[in-house]
C-alpha positions in Angstrom: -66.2 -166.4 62.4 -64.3 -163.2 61.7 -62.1 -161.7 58.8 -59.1 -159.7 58.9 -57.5 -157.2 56.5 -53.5 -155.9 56.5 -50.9 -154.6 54.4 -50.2 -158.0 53.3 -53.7 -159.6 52.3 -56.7 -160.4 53.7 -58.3 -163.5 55.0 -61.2 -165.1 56.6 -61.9 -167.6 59.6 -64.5 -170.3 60.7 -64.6 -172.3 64.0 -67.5 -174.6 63.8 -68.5 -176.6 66.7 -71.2 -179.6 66.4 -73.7 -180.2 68.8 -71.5 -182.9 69.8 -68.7 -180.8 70.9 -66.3 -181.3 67.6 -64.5 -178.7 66.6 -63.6 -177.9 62.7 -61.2 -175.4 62.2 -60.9 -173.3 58.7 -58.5 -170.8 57.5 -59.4 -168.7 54.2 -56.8 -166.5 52.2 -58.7 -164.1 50.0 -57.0 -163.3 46.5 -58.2 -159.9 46.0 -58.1 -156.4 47.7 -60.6 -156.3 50.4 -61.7 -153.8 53.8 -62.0 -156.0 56.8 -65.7 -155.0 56.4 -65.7 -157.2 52.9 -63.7 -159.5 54.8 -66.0 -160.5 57.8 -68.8 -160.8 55.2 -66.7 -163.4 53.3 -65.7 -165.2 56.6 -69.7 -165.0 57.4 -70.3 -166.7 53.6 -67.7 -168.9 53.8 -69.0 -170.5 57.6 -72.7 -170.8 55.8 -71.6 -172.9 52.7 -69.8 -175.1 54.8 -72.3 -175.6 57.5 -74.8 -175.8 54.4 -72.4 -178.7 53.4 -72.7 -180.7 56.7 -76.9 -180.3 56.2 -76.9 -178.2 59.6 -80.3 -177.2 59.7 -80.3 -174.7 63.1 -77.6 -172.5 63.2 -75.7 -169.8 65.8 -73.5 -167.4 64.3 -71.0 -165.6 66.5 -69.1 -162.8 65.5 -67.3 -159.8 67.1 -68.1 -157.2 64.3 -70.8 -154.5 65.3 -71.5 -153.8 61.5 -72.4 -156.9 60.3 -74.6 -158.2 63.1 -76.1 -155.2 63.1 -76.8 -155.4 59.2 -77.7 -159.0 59.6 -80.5 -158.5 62.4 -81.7 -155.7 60.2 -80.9 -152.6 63.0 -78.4 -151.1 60.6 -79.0 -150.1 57.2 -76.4 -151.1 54.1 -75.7 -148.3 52.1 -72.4 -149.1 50.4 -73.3 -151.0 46.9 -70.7 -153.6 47.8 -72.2 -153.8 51.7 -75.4 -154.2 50.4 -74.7 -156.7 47.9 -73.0 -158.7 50.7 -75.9 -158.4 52.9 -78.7 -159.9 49.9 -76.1 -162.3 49.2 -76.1 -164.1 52.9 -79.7 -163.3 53.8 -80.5 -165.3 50.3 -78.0 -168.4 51.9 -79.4 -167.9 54.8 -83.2 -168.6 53.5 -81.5 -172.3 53.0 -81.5 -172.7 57.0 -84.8 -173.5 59.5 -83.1 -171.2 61.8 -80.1 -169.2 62.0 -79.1 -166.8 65.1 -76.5 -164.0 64.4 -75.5 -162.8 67.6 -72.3 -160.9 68.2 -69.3 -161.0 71.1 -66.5 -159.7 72.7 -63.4 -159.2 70.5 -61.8 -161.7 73.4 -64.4 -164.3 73.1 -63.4 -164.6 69.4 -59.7 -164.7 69.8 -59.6 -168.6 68.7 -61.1 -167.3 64.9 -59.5 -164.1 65.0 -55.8 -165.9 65.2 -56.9 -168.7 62.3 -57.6 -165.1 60.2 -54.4 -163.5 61.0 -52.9 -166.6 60.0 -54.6 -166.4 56.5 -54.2 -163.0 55.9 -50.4 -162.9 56.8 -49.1 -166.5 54.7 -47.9 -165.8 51.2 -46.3 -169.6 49.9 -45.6 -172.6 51.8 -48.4 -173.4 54.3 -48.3 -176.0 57.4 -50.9 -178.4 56.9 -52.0 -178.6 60.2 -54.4 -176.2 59.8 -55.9 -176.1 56.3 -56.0 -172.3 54.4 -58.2 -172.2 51.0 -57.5 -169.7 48.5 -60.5 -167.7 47.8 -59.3 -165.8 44.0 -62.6 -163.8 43.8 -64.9 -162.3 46.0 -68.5 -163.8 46.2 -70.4 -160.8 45.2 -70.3 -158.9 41.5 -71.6 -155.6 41.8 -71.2 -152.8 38.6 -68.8 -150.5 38.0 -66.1 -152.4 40.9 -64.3 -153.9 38.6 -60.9 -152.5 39.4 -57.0 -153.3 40.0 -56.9 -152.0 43.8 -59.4 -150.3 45.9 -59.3 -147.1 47.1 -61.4 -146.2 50.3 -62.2 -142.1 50.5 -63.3 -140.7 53.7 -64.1 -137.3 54.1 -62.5 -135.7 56.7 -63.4 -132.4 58.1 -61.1 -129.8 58.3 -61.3 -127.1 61.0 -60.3 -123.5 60.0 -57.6 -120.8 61.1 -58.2 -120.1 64.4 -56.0 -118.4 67.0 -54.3 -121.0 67.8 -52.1 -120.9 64.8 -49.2 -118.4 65.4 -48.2 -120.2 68.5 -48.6 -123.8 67.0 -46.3 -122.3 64.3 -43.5 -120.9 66.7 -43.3 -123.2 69.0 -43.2 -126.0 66.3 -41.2 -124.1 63.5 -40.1 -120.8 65.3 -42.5 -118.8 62.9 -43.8 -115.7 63.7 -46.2 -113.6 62.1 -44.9 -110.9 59.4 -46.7 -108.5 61.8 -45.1 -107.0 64.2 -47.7 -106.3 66.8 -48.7 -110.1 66.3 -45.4 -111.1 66.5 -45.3 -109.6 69.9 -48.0 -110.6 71.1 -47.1 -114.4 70.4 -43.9 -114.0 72.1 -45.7 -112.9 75.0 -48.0 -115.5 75.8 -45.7 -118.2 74.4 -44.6 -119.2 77.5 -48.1 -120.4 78.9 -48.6 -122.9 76.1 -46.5 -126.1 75.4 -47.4 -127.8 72.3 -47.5 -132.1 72.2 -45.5 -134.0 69.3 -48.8 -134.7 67.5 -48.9 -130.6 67.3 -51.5 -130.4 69.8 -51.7 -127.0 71.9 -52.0 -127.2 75.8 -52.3 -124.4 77.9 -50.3 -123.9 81.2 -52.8 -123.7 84.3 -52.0 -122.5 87.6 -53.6 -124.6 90.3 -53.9 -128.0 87.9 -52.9 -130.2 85.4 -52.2 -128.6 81.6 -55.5 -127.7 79.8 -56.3 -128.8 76.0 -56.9 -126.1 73.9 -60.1 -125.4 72.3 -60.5 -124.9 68.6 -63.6 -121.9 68.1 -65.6 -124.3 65.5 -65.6 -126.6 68.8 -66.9 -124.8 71.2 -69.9 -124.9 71.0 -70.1 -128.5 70.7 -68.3 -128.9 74.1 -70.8 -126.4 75.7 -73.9 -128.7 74.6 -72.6 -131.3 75.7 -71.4 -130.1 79.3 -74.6 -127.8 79.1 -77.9 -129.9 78.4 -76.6 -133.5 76.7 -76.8 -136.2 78.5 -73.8 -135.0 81.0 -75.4 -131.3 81.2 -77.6 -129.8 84.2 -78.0 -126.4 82.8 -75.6 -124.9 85.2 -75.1 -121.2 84.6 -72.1 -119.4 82.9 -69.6 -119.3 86.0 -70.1 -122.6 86.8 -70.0 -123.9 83.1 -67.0 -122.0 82.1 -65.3 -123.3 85.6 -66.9 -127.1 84.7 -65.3 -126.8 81.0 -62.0 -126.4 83.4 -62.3 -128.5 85.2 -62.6 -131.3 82.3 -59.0 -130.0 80.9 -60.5 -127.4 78.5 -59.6 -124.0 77.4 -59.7 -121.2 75.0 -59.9 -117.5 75.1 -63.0 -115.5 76.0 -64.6 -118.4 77.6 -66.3 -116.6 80.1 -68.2 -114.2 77.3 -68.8 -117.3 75.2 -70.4 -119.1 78.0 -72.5 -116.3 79.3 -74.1 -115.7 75.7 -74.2 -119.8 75.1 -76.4 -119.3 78.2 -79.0 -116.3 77.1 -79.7 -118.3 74.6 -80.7 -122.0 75.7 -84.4 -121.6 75.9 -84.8 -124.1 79.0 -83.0 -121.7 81.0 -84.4 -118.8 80.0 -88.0 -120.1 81.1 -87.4 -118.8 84.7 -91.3 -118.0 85.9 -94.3 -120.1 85.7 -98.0 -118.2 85.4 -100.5 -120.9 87.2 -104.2 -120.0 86.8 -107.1 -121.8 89.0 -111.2 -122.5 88.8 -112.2 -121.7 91.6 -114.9 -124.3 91.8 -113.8 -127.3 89.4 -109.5 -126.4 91.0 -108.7 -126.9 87.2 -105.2 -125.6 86.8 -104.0 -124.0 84.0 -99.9 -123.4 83.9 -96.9 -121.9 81.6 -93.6 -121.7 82.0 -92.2 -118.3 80.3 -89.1 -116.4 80.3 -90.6 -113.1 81.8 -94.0 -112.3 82.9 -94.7 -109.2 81.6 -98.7 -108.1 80.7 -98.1 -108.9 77.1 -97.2 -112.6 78.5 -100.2 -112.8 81.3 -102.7 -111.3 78.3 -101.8 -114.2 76.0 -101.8 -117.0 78.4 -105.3 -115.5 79.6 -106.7 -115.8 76.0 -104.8 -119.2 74.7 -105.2 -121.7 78.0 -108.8 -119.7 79.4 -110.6 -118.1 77.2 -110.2 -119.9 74.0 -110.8 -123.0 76.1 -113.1 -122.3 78.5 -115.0 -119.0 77.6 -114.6 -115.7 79.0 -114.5 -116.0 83.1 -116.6 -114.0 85.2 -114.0 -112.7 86.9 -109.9 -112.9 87.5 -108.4 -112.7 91.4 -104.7 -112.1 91.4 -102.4 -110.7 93.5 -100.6 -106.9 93.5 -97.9 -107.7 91.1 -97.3 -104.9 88.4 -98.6 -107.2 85.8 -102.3 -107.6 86.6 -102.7 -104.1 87.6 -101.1 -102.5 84.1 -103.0 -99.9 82.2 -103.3 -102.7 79.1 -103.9 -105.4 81.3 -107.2 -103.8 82.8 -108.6 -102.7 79.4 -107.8 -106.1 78.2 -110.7 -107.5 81.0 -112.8 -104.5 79.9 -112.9 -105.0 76.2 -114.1 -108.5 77.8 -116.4 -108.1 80.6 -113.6 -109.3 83.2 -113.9 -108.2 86.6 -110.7 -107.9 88.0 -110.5 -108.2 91.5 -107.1 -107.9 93.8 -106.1 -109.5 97.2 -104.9 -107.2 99.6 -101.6 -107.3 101.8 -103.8 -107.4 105.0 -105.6 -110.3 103.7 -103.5 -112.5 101.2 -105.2 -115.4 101.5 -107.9 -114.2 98.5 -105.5 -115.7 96.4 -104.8 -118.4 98.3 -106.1 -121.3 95.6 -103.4 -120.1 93.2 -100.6 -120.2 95.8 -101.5 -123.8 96.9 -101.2 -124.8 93.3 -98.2 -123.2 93.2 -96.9 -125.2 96.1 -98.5 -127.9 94.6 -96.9 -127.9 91.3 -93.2 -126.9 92.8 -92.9 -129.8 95.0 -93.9 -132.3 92.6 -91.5 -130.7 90.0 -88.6 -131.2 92.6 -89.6 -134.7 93.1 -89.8 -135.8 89.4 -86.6 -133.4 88.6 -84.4 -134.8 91.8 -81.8 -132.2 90.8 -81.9 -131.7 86.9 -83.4 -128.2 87.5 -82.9 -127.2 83.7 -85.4 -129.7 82.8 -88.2 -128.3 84.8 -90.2 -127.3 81.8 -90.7 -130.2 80.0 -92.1 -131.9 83.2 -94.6 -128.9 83.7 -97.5 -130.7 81.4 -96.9 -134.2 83.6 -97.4 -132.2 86.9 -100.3 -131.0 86.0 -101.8 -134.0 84.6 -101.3 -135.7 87.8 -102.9 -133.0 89.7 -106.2 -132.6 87.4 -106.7 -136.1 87.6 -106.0 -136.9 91.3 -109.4 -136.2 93.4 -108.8 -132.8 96.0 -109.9 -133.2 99.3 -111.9 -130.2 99.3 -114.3 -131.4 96.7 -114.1 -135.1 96.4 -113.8 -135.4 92.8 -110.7 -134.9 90.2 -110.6 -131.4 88.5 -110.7 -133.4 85.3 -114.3 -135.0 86.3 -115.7 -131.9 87.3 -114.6 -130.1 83.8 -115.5 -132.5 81.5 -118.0 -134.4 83.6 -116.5 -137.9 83.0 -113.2 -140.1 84.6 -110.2 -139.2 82.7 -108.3 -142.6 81.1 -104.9 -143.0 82.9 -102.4 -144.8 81.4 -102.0 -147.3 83.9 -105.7 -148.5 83.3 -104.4 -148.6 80.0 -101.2 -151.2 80.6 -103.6 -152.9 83.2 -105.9 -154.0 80.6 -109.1 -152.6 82.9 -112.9 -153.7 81.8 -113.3 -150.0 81.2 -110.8 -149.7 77.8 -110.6 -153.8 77.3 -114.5 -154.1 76.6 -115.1 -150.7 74.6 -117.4 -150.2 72.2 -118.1 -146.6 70.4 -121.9 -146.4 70.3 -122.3 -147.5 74.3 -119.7 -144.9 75.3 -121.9 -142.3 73.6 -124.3 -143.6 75.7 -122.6 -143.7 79.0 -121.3 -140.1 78.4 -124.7 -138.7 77.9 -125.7 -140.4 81.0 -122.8 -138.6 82.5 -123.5 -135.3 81.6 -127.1 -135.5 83.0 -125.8 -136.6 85.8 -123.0 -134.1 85.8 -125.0 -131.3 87.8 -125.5 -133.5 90.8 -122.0 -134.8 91.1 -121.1 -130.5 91.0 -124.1 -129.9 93.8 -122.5 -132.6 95.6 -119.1 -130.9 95.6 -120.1 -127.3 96.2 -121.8 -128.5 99.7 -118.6 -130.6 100.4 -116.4 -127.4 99.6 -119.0 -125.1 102.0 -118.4 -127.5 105.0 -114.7 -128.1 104.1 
């Protein structure tokens, strides 16, 4: 089925093929003003009445309109009174069916209706009567208020503002110049880098390429988004973005200043460090990614992810960097009871746990990102889940286990329908972690003689 609406009318068209391979051809020529929307609705009606006529019981409906199959399978939602009158009206016909299938096709696998509904909407009087055309006078639904000679379809459109772009669109359309005279000036000498389309569209000379569309300001910063972290978008840095936007035949002035501060402010890339912080005995990691690492930052990470967590450690080993070694930083363990304790350039390896974490977490980061560097950050919580609950070979046992003294549920035990989550019951899990926790002293014995011989 499809429908089809022109200057000249509207109309509607039905192919229905039996089971047995016949073929019954039907034209409809709607009386009334109709969109092609109302008009593939109408062909849709006018396919189920006469299917209902032929007592079809299972039914496939093909059709090449996105709307309507769309608002027939329920994934779109009907908001225009007249649409959603439509739409009750053929779910209600279609309640008279066993089954009925609404799938939709290719504009070219529907070129056999689509020509029957040209043919409708284009006749006015005498008719062949090879293939048959009904009249339709009214439309099948009634909805208040719609009652009306014609129909007149409003869309708003969104108007973009002045910009610069308007004293040379006027010259080299109209030969207008400003009433200023330094603007006039300065339009007559840049004009000779632009060259403006017949549908008033302003392109911009390049040197070394093809000519570049220009940019209105209000779009901007839509383009940046796009090249910049959409879909297309790697979080390249300003040079590169501003030479990409090139590249894809845009341009407008100051784009190197409007990339650079589009940049400073896109919080992904801004999160250039990552503070990683590491149990000693249990290898529990704690990480952040931040955009500097400043005392202030290392004092709040130390409180939200250890302290508040955890309790107050016994003592913090870091390394030299200005940091952990800050006035403020020191009375912030004080005020605790923090020892803080340094590892020396002669013997770095003191804080070697932290810096195999950190090797840890930045190759696993490169394998999950394989190149989408700007999107390091949100894959920060995922690396460390993996490593808490993967078992170190210095200890035996995951992080997690060894923290919370029980097996952390992975979600592939999960999708794998285990015995563990498929025969759980509340009060004997209570029971089984209780068990665990007594037990949970042994299995931490057990790994602090495994990480003395290791």
């Amino acid at each position: 089925m499809d429908g089809a609406s022109s200057a000249k009318g509207a109309g509607a068209r039905v192919v229905i093929i039996t089971p047995k391979g016949i073929l019954l051809e039907h034209s409809f020529r709607l009386g009334f003003n109709a969109s092609n929307n109302e008009a593939e609705y109408e062909a849709l009606l006018a396919g189920l009445r006469a299917i209902s006529w032929l007592e079809a019981r299972d039914v496939e409906i093909y059709s090449d309109s996105r709307l309507i199959v769309n608002q027939v399978q329920g994934n779109f939602e009907a908001r225009d009174p007249r649409m959603k009158a439509y739409l009750d009206l053929v779910r209600q016909v279609m309640d008279g069916f066993c089954t009925v299938k609404v799938i939709q096709v290719a504009r070219a696998q529907n070129r056999h209706a689509d020509s029957l509904a040209t043919l409708a909407s284009s006749i006015a009087k005498d008719i062949p009567q090879l293939i048959r055309v009904e009249l339709v006078l009214e439309p099948s639904i009634k909805v208040a208020g719609s009652e009306r000679a014609e129909r007149v379809e409003v869309t708003a459109v969104a108007t973009l503002g002045p910009s610069w772009m308007d004293p040379i669109v006027d010259f080299l359309a109209d030969d207008l110049i400003p009433d200023d005279e330094k603007e006039a000036n300065k339009v007559h000498r840049v004009v000779a880098w632009y060259w403006l389309s017949g549908d008033r569209k302003l392109y911009r000379r390049s040197f070394g390429g093809p000519y570049l569309s220009c940019l209105h300001p209000e779009k901007v910063g839509q383009l940046l988004a796009e090249l910049h972290k959409e879909i297309c978008g790697s979080h390249v840095g300003g040079r590169s973005l501003a030479h990409w936007a090139m590249t894809q035949g845009f341009w407008w002035p100051w784009m190197q200043k409007d990339v650079v501060e589009y940049v400073r402010k896109c919080e992904q890339c801004n999160r250039r460090f990552v503070l990683v912080a590491v149990d000693y005995f249990t290898k529990w990691a704690e990480a952040k990614a931040l955009a500097n690492i400043w005392d202030v930052d290392v004092k709040k990470f130390i409180w939200k992810n250890i302290i508040t967590r955890f309790g107050v450690p016994n003592s913090l080993i870091s390394d030299n960097e200005l940091q952990f070694e800050s006035r403020s930083f020191r009375e912030f363990c004080s005020n605790l009871g923090i020892r803080n304790r340094y590892s020396t350039p002669a013997y770095p390896q003191g804080n070697g746990q932290a810096e195999a974490v950190n090797k840890v977490i930045v190759n696993d980061l490169k394998r999950k990102l394989e190149g989408a560097k700007g999107n390091w950050a949100e894959e920060l919580p995922s690396v460390l889940w993996a490593y808490r609950t993967t078992p170190q070979r210095s200890t035996g046992k995951t992080p997690f286990s060894l923290t919370y003294g029980a097996k952390a549920v992975i979600p592939a035990k999960i999708n794998l329908c285990r015995a563990r989550v498929s025969e759980f019951d509340t009060k004997q899990n209570e029971g089984q972690l209780t068990g665990c926790l007594d037990l949970l002293e042994e299995h931490r014995e057990a790994a602090t003689i495994r990480l003395a011989e290791y």
